[in-house]
Backbone as CSV, one residue per row, in Angstrom:
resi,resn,N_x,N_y,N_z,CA_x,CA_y,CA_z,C_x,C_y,C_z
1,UNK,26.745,65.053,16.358,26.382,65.888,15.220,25.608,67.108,15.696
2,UNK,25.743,68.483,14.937,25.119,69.476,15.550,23.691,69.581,14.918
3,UNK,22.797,69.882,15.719,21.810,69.745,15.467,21.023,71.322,14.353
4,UNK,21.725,71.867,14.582,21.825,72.912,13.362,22.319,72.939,12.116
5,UNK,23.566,72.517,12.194,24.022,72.202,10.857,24.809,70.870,10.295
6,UNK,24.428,70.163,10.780,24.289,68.825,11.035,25.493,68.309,10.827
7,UNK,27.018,69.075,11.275,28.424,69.131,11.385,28.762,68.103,12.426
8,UNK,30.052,67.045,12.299,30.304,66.125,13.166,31.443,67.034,13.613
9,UNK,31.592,66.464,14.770,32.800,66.508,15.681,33.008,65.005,16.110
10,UNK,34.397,64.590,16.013,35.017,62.953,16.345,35.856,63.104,17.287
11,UNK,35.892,62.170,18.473,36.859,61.944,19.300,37.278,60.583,18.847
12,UNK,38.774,60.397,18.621,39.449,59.138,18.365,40.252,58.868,19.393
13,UNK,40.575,57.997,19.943,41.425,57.842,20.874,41.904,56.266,21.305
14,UNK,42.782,56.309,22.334,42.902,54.567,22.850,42.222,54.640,24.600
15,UNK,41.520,54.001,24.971,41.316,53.333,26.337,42.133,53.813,27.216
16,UNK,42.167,54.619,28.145,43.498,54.994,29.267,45.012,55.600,28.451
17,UNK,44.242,56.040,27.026,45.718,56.758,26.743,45.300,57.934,26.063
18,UNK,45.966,58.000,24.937,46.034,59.190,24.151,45.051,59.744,22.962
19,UNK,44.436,60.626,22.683,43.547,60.986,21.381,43.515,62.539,20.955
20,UNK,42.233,62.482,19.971,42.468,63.553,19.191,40.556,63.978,19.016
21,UNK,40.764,65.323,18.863,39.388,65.556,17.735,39.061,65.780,16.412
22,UNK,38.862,65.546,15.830,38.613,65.743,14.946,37.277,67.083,14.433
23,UNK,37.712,68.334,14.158,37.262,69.145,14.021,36.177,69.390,15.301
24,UNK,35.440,70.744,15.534,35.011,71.035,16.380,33.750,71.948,16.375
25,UNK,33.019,71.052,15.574,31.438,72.104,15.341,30.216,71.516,16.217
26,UNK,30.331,70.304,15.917,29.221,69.048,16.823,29.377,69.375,18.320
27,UNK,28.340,69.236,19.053,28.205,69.551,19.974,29.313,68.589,21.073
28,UNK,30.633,68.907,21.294,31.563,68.275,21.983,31.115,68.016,24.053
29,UNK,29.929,68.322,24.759,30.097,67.924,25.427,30.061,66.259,25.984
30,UNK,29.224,65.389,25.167,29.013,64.201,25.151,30.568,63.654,24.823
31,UNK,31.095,64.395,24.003,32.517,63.794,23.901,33.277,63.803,24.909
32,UNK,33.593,65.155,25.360,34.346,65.538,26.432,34.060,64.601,27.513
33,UNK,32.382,63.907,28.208,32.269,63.308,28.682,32.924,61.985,28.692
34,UNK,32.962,61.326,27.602,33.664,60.247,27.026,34.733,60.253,26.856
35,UNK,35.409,61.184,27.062,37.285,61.391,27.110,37.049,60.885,28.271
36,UNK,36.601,61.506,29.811,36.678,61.520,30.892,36.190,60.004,31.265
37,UNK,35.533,59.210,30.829,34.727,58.078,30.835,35.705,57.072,30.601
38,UNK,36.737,57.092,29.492,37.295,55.920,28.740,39.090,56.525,29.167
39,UNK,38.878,57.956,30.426,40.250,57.955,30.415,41.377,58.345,29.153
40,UNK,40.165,58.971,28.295,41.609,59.891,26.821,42.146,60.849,27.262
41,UNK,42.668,61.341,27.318,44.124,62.470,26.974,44.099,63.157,26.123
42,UNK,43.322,63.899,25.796,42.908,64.768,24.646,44.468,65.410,23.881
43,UNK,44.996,65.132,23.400,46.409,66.223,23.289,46.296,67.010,21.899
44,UNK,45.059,66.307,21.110,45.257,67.457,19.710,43.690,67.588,19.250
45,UNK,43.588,69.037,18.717,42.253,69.263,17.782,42.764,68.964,16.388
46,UNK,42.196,68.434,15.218,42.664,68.488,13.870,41.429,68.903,13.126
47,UNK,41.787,69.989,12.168,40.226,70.842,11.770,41.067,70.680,10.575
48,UNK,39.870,70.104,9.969,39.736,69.606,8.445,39.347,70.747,7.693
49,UNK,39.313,72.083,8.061,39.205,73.693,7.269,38.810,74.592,8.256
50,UNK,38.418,75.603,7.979,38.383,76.926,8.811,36.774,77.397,9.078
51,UNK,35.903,76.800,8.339,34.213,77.179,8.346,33.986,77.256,9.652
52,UNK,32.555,77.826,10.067,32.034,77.812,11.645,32.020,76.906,11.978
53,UNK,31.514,76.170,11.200,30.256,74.958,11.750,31.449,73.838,12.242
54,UNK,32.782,74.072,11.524,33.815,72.705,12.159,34.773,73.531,13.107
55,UNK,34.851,74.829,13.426,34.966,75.221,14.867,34.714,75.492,15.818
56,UNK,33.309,76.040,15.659,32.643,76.823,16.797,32.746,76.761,18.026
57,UNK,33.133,75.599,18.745,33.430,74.856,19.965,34.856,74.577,20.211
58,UNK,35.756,75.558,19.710,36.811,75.091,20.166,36.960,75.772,21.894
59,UNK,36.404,76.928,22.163,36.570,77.025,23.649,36.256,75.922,24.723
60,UNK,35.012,75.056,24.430,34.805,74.144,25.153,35.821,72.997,24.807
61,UNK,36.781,72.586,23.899,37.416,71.777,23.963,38.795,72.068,24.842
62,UNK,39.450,73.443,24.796,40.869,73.601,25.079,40.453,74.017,26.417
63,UNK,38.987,74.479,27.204,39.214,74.574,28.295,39.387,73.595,29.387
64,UNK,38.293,72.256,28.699,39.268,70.983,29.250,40.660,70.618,29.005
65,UNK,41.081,71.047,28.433,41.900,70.333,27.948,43.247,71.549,26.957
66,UNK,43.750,72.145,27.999,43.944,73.567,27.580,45.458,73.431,26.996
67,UNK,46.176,72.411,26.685,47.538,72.015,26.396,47.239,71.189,24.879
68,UNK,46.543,71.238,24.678,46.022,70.542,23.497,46.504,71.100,22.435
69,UNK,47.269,70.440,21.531,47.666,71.619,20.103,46.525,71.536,19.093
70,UNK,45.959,72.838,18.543,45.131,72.918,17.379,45.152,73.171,16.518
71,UNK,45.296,71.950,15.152,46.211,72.419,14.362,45.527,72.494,12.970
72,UNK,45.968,72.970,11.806,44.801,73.459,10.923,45.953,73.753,9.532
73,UNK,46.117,73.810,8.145,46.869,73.846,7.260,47.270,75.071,7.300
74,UNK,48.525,75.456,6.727,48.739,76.803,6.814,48.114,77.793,5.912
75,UNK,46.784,77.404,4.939,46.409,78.308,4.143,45.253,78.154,4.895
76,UNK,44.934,77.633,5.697,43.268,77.822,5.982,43.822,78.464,7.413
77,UNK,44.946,78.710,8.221,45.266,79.411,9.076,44.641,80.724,9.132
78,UNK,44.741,81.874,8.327,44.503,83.166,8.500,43.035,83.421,8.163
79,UNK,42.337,82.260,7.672,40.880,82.846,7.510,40.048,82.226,8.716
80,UNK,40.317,81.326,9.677,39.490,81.363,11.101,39.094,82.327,11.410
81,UNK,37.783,82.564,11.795,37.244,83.909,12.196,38.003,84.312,13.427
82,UNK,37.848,85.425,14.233,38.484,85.918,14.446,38.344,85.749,15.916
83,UNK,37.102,85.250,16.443,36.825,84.525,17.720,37.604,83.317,17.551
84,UNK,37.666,82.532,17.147,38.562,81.568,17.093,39.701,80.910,17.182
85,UNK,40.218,82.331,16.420,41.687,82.339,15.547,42.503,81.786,16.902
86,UNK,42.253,82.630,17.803,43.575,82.708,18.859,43.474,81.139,20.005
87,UNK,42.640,80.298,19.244,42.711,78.915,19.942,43.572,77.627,18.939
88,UNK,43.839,78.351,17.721,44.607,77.779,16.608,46.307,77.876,17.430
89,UNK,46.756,76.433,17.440,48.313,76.707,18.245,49.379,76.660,16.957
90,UNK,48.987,75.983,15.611,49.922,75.828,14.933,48.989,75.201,13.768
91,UNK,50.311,74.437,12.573,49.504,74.201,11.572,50.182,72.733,11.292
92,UNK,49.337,72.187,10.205,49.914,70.705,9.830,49.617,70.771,8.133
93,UNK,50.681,70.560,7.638,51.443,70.561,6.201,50.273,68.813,5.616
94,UNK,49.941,69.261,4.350,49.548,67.767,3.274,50.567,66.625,3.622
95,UNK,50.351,65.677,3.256,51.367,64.115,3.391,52.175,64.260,4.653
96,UNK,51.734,65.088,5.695,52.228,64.837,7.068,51.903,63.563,7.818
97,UNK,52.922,62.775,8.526,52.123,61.745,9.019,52.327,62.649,10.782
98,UNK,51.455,62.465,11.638,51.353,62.724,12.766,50.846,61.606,13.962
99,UNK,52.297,61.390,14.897,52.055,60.354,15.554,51.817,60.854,17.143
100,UNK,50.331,59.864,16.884,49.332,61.123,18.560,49.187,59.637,19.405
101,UNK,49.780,59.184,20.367,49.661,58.776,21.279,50.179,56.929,20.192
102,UNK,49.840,55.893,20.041,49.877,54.723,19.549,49.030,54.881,17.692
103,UNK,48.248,55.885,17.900,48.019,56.291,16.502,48.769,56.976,15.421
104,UNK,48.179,56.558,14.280,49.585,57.828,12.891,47.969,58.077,11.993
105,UNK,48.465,59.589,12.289,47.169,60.200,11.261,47.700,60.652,10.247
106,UNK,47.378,60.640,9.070,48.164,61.001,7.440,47.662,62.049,7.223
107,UNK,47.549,63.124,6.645,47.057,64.141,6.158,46.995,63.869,4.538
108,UNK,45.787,64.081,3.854,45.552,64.335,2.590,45.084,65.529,2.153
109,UNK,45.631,65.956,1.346,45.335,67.389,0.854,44.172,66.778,-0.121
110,UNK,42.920,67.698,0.319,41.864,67.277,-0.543,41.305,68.722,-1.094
111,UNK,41.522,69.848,-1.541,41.373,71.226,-1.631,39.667,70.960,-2.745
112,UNK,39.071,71.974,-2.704,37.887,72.166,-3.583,37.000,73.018,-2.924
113,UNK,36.097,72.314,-1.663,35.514,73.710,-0.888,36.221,74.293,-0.545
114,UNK,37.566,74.254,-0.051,38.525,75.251,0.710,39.710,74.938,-0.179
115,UNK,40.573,75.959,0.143,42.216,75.841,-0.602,42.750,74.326,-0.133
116,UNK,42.778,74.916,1.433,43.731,74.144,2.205,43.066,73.086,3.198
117,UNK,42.037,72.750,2.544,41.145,71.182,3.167,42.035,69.929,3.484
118,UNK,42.273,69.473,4.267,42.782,68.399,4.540,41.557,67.341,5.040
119,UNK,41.772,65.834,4.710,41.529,64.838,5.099,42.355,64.244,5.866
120,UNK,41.897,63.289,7.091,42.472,62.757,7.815,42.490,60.907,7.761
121,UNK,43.324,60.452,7.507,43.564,59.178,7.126,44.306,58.581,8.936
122,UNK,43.251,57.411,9.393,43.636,56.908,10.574,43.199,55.561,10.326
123,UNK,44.342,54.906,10.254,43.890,53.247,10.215,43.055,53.302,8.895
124,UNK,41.694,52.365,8.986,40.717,52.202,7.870,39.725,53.329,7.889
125,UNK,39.730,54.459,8.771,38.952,55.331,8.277,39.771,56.445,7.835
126,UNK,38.708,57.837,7.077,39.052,58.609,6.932,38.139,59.562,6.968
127,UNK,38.890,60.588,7.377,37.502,61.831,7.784,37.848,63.017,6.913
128,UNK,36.707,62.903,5.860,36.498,64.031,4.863,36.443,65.480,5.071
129,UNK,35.796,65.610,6.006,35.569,67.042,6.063,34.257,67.334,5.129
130,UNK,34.673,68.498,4.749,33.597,69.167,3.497,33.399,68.315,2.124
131,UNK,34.640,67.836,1.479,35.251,67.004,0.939,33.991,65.791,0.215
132,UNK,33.807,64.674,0.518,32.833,63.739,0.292,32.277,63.471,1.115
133,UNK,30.644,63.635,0.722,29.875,62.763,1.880,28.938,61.653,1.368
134,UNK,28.653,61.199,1.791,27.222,59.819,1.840,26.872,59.894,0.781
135,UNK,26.677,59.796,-0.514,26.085,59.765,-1.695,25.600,61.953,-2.365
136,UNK,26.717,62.453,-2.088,27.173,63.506,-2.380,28.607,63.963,-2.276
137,UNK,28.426,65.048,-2.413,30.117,65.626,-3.152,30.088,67.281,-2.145
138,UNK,31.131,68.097,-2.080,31.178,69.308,-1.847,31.153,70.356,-2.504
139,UNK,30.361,71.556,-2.259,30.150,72.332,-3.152,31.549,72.924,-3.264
140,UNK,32.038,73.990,-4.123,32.312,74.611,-4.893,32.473,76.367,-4.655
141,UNK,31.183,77.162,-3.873,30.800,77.851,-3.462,30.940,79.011,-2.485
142,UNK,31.644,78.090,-1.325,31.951,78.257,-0.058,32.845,79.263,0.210
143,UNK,33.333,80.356,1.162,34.257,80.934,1.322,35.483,80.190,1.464
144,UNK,36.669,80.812,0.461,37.897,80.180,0.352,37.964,79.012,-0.401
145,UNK,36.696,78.665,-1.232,36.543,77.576,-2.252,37.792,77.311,-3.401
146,UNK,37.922,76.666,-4.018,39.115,76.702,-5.005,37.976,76.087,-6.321
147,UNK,38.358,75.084,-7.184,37.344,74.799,-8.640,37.144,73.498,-8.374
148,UNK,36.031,73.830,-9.433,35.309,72.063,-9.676,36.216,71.305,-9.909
149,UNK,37.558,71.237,-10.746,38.621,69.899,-10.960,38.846,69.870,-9.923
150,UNK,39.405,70.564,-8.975,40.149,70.240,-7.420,39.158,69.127,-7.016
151,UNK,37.888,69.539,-6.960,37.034,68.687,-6.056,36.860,67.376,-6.391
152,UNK,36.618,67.310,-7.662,36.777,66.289,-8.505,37.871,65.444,-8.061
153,UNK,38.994,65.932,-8.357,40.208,65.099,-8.541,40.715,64.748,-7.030
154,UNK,40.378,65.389,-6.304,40.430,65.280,-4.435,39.361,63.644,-4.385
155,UNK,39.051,63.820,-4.828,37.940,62.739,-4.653,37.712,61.351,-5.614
156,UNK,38.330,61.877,-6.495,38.371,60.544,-7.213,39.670,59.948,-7.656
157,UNK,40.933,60.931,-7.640,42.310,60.539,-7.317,43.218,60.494,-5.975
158,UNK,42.241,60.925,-4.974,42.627,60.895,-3.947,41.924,59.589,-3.106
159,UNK,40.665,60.320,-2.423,39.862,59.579,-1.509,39.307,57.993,-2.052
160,UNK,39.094,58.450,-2.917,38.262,57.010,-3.689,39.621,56.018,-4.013
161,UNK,40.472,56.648,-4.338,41.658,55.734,-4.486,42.375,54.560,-3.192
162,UNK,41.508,55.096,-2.078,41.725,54.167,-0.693,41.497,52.784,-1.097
163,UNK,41.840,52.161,0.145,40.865,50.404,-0.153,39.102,50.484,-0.102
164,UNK,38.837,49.841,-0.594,37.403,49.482,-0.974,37.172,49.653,0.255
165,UNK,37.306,49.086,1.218,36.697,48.888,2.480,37.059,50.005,3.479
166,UNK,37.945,51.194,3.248,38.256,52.488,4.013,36.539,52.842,4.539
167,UNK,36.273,53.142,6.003,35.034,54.178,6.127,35.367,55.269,6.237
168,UNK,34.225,55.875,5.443,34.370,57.201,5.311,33.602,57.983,6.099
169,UNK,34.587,59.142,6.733,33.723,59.599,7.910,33.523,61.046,7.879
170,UNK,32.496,61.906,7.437,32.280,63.033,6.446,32.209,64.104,7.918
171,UNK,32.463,65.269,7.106,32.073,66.383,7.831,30.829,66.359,8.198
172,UNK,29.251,66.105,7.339,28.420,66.011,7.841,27.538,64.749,7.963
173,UNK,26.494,64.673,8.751,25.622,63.317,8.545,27.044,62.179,8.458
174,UNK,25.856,61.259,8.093,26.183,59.528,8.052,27.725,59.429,7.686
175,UNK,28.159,58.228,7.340,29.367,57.369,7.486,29.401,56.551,6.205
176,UNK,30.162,56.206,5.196,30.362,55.212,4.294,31.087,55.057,3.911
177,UNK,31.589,54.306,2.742,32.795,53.612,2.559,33.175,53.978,1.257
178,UNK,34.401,53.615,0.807,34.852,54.113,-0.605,34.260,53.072,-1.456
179,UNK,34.335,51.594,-0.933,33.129,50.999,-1.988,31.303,51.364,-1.929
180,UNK,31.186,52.065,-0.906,29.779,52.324,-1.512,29.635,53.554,-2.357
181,UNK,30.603,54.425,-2.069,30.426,55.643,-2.499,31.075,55.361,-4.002
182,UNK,31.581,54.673,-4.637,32.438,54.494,-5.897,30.905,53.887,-6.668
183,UNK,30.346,52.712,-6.237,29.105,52.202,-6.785,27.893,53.151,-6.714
184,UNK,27.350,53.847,-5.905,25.995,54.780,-5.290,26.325,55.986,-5.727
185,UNK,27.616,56.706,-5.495,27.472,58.173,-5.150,26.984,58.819,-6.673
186,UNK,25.973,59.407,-7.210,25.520,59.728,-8.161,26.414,60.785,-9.183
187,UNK,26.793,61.513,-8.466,28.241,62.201,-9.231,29.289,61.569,-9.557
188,UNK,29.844,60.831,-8.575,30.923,59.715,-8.968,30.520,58.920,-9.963
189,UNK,29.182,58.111,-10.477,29.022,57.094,-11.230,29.161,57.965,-12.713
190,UNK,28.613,58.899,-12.611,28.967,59.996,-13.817,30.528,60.233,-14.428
191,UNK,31.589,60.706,-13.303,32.464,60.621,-13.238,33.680,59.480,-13.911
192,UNK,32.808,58.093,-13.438,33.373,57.076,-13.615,32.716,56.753,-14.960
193,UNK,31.729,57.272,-15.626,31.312,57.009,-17.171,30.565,55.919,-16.723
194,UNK,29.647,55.617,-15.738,28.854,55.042,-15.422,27.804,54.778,-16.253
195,UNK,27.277,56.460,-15.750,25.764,57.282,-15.780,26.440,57.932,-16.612
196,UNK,25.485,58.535,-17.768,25.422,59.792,-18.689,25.607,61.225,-18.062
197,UNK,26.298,62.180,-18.775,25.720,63.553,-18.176,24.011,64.280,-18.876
198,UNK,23.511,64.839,-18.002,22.718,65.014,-18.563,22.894,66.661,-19.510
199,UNK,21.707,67.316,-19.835,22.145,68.620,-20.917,21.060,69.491,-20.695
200,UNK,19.964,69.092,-19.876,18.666,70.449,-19.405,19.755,71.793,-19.169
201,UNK,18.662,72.844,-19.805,18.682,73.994,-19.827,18.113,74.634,-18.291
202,UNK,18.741,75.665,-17.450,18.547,75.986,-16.505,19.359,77.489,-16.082
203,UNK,18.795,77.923,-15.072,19.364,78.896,-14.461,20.269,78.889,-13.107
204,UNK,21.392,79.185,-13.062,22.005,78.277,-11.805,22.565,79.987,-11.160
205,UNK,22.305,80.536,-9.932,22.507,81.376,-9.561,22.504,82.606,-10.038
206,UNK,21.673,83.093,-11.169,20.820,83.704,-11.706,21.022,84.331,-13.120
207,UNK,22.081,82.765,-13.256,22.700,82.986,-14.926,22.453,81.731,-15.353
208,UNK,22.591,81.747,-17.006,21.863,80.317,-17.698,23.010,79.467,-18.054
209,UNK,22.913,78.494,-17.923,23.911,77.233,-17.310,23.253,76.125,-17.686
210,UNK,24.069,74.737,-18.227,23.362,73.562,-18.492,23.636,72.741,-17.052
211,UNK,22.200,72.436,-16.842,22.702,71.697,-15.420,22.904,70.020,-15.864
212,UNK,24.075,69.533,-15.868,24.560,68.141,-15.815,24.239,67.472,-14.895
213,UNK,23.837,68.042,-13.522,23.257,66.969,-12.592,22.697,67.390,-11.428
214,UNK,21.713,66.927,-10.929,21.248,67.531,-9.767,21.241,65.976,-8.590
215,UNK,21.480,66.406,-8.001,22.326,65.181,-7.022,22.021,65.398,-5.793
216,UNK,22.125,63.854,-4.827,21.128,64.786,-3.296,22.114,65.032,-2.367
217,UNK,22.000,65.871,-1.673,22.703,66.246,-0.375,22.745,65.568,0.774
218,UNK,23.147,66.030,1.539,23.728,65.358,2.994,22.549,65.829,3.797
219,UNK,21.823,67.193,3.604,20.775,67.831,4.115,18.972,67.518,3.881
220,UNK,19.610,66.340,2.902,18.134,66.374,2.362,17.499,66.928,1.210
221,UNK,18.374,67.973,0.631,18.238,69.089,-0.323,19.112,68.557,-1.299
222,UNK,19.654,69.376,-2.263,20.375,69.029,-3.339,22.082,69.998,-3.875
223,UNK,22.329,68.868,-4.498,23.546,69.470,-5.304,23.441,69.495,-6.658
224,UNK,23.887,71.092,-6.949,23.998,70.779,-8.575,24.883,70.801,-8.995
225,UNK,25.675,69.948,-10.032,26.738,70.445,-11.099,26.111,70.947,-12.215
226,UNK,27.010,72.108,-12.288,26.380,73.178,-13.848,27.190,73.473,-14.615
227,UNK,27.127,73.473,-16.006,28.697,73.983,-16.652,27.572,75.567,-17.631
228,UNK,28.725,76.290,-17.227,28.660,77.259,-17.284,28.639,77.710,-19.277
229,UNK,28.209,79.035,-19.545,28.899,79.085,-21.224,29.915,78.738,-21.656
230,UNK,31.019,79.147,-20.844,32.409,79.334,-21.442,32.778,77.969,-21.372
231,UNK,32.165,76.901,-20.585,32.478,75.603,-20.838,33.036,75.400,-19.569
232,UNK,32.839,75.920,-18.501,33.724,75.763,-16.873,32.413,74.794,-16.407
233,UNK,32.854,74.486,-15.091,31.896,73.411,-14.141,31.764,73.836,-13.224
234,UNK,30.678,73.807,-12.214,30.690,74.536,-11.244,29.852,73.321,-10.400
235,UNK,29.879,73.262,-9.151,28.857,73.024,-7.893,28.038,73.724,-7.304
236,UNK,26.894,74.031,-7.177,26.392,74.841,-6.916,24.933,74.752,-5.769
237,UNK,24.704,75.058,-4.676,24.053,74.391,-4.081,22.300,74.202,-4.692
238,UNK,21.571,73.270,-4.780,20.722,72.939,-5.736,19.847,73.578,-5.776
239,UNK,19.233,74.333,-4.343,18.136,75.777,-3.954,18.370,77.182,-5.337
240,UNK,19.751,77.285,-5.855,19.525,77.935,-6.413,19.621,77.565,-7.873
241,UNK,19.326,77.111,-8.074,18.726,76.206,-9.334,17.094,76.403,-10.116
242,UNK,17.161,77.290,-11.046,15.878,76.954,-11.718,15.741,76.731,-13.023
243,UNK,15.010,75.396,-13.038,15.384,74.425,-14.255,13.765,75.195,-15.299
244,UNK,14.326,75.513,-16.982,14.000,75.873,-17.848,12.833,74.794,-18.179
């Protein structure tokens, strides 16, 4: 995990054979070490969107390992910054299955922070990305964001729809499961008509908005959902939030 923005990077792989990364913001030399350690074969990057924080390190990955394809959806293709861009080898399409060494990784289109967010489905885990984390949700906000239903429905007709026992393995911080996150995650229990919405009066990015929920983050800090006048929903990160 990077110690700045507290972004994972995953190496998956088999013992003396073949693997993958999983996005590339976390500080990859401990990994790279551990390719070399357990004998992986690095042959693919898979970036769950285009943000810094899940590329920044792709030079240190392809220079070990410089045959490696890096592959990324075709709508989140053209917005990699521009240091980057030219370590991107190609792209990988939603409901793709991709078979990397004895493994099959699924692609789920999970769009909300980004258009073209993909999740990665391997065996019993799955790696969110921006998508869901630990007893939070993804904002809304972000460059190349799409709407609050996407995120919503990425997440509760998609991800949550796994087996109970899928781990879930987030873009940032900790690790959990679709049954903890279906019971705990404080937006979801709302969602699921759990929990009530709530109706406080507030200011959410420097317009007046009912905030329905203020919810904790992956950072320590908060998330808000706000619905707006016109009756829209928004995510909004919780710092800019000031409650009436």
């Amino acid at each position: 995990m990077n110690d700045d923005f507290l972004s994972n990077t995953y190496l998956v792989g088999e013992e003396g054979g073949v693997g993958f990364f999983v996005d590339a913001g976390g500080p990859v030399a401990p990994l790279l070490a551990k390719a070399q350690e357990h004998g992986i074969d690095v042959t693919h990057v898979l970036l769950t969107h285009h943000h810094w924080d899940h590329v920044s390190q792709l030079a240190e990955i392809t220079e070990v390992f410089p045959d490696a394809q890096v592959l990324i959806h075709p709508l989140e293709r053209p917005l990699v910054a521009d240091e980057f861009a030219g370590f991107v080898t190609g792209t990988m399409e939603a409901s793709e299955q991709l078979a990397i060494g004895g493994l099959t990784v699924r692609t789920l289109h999970t769009p909300g922070h980004t258009l073209g967010m993909l999740s990665l489905l391997v065996g019993e885990n799955v790696f969110t990305g921006d998508t869901l984390f630990k007893n939070s949700v993804g904002g809304v906000r972000a460059p190349g964001h799409t709407t609050f239903a996407d995120i919503k429905s990425s997440i509760m007709d998609t991800l949550l729809t796994l087996p109970a026992d899928t781990t879930i393995r987030p873009g940032h911080t900790d690790p959990t499961t679709v049954a903890d996150e279906l019971e705990t995650n404080s937006f979801v229990r709302i969602w699921r008509g759990v929990d009530p919405e709530g109706d406080a009066q507030c200011t959410a990015l420097g317009e007046p908005a009912t905030l329905v929920h203020l919810g904790d983050d992956y950072d320590g800090g908060h998330k808000a959902w706000v619905r707006w006048p016109d009756g829209s929903d928004d995510i909004v990160p919780g710092s800019k939030i000031v409650q009436d």
